[in-house]
C-alpha positions as CSV (number, residue, x, y, z in Angstrom):
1,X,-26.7,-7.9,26.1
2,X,-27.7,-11.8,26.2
3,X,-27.4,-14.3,23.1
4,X,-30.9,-13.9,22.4
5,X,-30.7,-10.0,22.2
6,X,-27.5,-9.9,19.7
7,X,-28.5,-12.9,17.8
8,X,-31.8,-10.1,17.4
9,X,-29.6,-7.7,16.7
10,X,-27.3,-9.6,13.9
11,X,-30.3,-10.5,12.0
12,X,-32.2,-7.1,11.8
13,X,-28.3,-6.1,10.7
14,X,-28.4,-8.4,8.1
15,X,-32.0,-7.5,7.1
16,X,-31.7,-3.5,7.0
17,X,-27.7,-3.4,6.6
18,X,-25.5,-0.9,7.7
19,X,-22.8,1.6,7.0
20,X,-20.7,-1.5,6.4
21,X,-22.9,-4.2,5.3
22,X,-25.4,-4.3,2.4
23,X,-29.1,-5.0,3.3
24,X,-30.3,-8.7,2.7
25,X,-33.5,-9.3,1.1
26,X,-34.8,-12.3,2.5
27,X,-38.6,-13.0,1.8
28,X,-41.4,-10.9,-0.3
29,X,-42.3,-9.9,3.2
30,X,-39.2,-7.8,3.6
31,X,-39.0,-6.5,0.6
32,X,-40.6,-2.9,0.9
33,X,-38.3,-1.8,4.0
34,X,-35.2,-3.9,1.8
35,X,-35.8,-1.5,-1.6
36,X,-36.3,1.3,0.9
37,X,-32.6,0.7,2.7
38,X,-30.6,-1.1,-0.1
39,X,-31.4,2.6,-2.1
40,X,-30.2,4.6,0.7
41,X,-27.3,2.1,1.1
42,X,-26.1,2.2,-2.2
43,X,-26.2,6.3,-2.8
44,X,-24.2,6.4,0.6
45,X,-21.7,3.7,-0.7
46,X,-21.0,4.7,-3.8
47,X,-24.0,7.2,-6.0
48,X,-22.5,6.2,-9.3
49,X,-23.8,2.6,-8.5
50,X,-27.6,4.2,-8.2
51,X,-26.8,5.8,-11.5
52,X,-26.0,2.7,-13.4
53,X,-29.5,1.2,-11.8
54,X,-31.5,4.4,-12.8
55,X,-29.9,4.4,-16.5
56,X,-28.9,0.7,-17.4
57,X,-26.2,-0.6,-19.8
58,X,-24.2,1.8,-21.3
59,X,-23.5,1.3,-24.8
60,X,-19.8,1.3,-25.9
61,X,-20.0,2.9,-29.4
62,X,-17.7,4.1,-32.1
63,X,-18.6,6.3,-34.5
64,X,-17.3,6.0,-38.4
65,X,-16.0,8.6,-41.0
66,X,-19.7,8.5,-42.5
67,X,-21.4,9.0,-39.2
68,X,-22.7,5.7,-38.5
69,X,-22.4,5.1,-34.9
70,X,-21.6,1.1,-34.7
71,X,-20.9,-1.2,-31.4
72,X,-17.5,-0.7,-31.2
73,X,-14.9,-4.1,-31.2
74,X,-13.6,-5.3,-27.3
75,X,-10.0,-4.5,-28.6
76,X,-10.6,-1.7,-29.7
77,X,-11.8,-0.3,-25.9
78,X,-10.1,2.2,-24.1
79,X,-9.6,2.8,-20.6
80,X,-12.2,4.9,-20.3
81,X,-15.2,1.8,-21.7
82,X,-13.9,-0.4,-19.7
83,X,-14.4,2.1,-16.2
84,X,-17.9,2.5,-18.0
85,X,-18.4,-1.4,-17.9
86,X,-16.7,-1.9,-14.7
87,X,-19.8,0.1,-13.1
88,X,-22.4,-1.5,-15.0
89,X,-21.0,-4.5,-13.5
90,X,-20.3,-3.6,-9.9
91,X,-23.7,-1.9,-9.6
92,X,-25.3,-5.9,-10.8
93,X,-23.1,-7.6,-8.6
94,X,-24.0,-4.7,-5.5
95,X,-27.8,-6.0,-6.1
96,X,-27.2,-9.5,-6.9
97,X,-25.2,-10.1,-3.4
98,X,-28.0,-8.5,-1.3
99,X,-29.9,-11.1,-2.5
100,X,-30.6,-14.4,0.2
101,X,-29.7,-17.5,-2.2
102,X,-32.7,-18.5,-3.0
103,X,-33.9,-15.7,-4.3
104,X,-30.5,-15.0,-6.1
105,X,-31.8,-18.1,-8.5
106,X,-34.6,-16.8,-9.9
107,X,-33.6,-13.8,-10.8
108,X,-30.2,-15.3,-12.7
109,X,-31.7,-14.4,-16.5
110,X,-30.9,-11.0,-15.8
111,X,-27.7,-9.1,-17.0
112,X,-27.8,-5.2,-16.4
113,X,-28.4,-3.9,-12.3
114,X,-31.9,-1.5,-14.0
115,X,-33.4,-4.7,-15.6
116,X,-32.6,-6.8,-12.3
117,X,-33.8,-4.0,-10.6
118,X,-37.1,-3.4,-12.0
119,X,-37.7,-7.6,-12.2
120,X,-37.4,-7.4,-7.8
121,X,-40.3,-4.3,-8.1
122,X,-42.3,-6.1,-10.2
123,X,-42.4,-9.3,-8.6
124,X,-42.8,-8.3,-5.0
125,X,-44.7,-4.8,-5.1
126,X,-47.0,-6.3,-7.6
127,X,-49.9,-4.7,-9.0
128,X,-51.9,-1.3,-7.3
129,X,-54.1,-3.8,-5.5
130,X,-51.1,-5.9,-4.1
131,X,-50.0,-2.8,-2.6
132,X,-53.1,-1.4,-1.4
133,X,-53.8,-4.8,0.1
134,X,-50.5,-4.0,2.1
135,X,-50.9,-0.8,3.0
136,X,-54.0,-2.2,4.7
137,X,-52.0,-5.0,6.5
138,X,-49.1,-2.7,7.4
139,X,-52.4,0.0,9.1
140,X,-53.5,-2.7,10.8
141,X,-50.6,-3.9,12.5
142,X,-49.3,-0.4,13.2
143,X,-52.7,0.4,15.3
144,X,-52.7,-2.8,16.5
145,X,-48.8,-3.0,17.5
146,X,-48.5,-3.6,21.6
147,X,-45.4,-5.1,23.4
148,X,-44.8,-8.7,23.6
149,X,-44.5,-10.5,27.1
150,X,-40.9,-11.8,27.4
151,X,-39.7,-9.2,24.8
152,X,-36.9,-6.9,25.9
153,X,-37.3,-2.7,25.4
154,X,-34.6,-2.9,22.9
155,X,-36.2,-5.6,20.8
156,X,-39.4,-3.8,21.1
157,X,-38.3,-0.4,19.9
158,X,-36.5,-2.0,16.6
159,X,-40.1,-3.7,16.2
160,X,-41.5,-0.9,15.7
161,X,-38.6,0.9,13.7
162,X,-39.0,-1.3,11.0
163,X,-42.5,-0.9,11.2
164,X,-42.4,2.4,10.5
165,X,-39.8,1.9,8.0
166,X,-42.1,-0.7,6.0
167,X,-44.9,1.7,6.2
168,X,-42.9,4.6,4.9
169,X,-41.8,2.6,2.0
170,X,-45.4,1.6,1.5
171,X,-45.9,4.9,0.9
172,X,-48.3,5.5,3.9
173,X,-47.6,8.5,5.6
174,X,-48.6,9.2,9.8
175,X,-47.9,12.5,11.9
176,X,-45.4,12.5,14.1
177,X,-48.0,12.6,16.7
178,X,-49.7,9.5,15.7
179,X,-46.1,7.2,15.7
180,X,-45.1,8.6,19.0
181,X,-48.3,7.9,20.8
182,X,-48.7,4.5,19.2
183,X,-45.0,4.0,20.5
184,X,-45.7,5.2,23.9
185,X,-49.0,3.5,23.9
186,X,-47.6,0.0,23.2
187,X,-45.1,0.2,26.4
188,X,-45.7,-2.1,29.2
189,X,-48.0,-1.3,32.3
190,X,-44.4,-0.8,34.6
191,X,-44.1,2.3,32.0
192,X,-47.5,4.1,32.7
193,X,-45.5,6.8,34.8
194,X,-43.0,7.4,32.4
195,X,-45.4,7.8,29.7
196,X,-47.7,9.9,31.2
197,X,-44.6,12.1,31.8
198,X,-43.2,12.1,28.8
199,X,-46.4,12.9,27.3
200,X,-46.7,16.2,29.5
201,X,-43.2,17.1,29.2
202,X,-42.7,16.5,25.3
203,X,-44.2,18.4,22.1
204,X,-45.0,14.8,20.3
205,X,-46.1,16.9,17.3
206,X,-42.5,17.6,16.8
207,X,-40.4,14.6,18.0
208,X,-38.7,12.4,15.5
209,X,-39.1,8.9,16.1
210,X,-35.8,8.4,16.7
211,X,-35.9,11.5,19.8
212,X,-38.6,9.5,21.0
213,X,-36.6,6.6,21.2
214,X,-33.5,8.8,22.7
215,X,-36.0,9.4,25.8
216,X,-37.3,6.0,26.3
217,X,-34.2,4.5,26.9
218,X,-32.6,7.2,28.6
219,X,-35.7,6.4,30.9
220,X,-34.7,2.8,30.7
221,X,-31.5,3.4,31.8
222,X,-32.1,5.8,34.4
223,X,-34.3,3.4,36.4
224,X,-31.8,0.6,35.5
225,X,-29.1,3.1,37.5
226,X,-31.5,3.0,40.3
């Protein structure tokens, strides 16, 4: 793989994240595919963290010989609050860290993971005409999306990964069908054989994406091999 390729390949890491490595949200651009990976991140790493985002601050509580239930004083905590608080706080500092710097700052003012949480939706899904106005975008590059001159199949393929991943947390759905053909499709003229086989050979109703994806470059490769 060249310099350009893995340099490509660090960044979408850093964007999407992986099994070791939280999702960065970088721009309002990237947010929908972010929210979409950073929640399947975070139930993967740890599903108590999701909980704390879902349900906010606990409240550490005491409760006196009348009934009252009353804030209860730091020294009087037991081990048992302070694992409470412990996962309020890892689950804020889990959503504060996938943040790029600059948007870590405007978003200091808040102290629990569900309001911090709920402040990211608000400001970058935006109202229902915001998203629809996305949604739109997000249709039109999908049935516009074609290969770049220059660009290598890998680069390509993750191109049109996160596509898909943007549109499915856009909440636009497309058959199976559809993503593999406009995958296919999008292929460079030097892959109008393989296409045209693949197309006989394979049920593109029921591929995944990510079969699809298994075939091209087992394609790629083969003819590399050659």
């Amino acid at each position: 793989m060249d310099s350009q390729n893995l340099t490509a390949h660090r960044e979408l890491d850093s964007i999407m994240g992986t099994t070791t490595r939280i999702p960065c949200l970088l721009s309002a651009e990237g947010f929908p595919e972010w929210k979409y990976c950073m929640e399947k991140y975070i139930k993967m790493k740890d599903f108590k963290i999701w909980r704390s985002i879902l349900k906010g601050p606990v409240r550490i509580t005491t409760t006196l010989e009348d009934g009252t239930v009353i804030d209860k004083e730091f020294e009087n905590y037991t081990d048992e609050d302070f694992e409470k608080i412990k996962e309020q706080e890892k689950a804020l500092a889990t959503l504060t860290m996938a943040l790029s710097l600059e948007i870590a700052q405007d978003f200091r003012e808040y102290t629990s993971a569900k309001e911090l949480w709920k402040a990211l939706i608000e400001v970058y899904e935006g109202n229902e005409d915001i998203k629809k106005s996305r949604q739109d975008m997000l249709r039109q590059k999908f049935n516009m999306f074609y290969y770049v001159l220059g660009e290598s199949l890998e680069a390509q393929l993750h191109r049109f990964i996160t596509l898909t991943i943007e549109m499915t947390s856009a909440g636009i759905l497309v058959t199976r069908s559809k993503i593999n053909k406009n995958l296919l499709n999008s292929l460079p003229k030097s892959w109008d054989m393989n296409v045209s086989v693949i197309k006989k050979k394979k049920d593109l109703n029921r591929l995944s994406l990510a079969e699809t994806v298994v075939i091209i470059k087992a394609c790629d490769l083969n003819h590399k091999q050659r």
